[in-house]
C-alpha positions as CSV (number, residue, x, y, z in Angstrom):
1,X,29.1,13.1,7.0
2,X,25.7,14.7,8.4
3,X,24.9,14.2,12.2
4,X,22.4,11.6,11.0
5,X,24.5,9.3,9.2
6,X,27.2,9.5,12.2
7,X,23.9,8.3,14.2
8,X,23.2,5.5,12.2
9,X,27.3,4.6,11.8
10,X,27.5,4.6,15.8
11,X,24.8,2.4,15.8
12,X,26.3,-0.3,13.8
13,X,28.1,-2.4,17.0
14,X,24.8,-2.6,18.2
15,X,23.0,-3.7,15.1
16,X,25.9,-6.7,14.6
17,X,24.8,-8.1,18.3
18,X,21.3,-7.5,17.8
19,X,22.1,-9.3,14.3
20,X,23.3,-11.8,16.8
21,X,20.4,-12.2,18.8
22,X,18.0,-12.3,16.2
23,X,20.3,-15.3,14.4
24,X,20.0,-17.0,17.7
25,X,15.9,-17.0,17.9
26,X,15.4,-18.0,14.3
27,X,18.2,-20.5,14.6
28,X,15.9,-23.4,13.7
29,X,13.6,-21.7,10.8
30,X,15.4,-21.8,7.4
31,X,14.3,-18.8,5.2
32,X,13.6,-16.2,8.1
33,X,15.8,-13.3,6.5
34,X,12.8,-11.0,6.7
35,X,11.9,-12.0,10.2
36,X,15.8,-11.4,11.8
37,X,15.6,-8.0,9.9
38,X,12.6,-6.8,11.5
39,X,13.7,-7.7,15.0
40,X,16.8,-6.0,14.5
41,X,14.8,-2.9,12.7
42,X,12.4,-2.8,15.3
43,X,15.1,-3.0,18.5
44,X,17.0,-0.3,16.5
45,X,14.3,2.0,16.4
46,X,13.3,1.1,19.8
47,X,17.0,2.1,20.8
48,X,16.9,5.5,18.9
49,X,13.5,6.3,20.6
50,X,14.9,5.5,23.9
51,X,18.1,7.7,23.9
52,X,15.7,10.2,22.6
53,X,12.8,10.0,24.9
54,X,15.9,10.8,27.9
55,X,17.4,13.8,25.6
56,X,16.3,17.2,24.5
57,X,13.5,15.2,21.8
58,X,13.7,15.1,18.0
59,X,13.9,11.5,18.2
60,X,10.8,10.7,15.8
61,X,12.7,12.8,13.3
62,X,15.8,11.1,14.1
63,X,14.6,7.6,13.5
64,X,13.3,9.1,10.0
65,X,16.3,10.4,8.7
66,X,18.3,7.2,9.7
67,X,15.9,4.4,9.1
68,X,17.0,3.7,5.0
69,X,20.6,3.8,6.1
70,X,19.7,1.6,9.5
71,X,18.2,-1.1,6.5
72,X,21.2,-0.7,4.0
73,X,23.4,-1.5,7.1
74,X,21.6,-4.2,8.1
75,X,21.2,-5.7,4.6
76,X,24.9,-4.9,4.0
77,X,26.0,-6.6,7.1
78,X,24.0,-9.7,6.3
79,X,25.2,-10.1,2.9
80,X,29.1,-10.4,4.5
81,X,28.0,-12.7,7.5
82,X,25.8,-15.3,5.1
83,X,26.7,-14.8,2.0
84,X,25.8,-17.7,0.8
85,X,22.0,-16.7,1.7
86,X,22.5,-13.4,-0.1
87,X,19.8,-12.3,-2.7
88,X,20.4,-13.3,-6.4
């Protein structure tokens, strides 16, 4: 496993509570898939550009590299918490 999949791996507690949150502000809106994703995206980015803005840098790149596994996490994780709301 390359150091930027074990990035996006660690990151896959947080994404299930952020999951969470988002779940809890779109509570009362049916259809909103899209929505929850892109606050859980955008918090998950803001997260990696954080830890990186405090570190050595490379955090841009970081982001990059784990930003199409962050998604297929997120979708993944979605699809086994609703699936009855999962994509046909």
């Amino acid at each position: 496993m390359n150091k930027y999949m074990a990035i996006a791996m660690k990151l896959l507690p947080t994404i299930l509570q952020l999951m969470g949150i988002a779940e809890s502000l779109f509570e009362d809106k049916p259809n909103s898939g899209k929505e929850k994703k892109a606050v859980v995206t955008t918090a998950a980015k803001a997260i990696v550009e954080g830890v990186g803005a405090v570190s050595t840098g490379g955090q841009a790149e970081t982001w990059e590299r784990i930003k199409e596994p962050v998604s297929n996490i997120i979708d993944n994780a979605a699809a086994i918490a609703f699936p009855e709301h999962k994509s046909k």
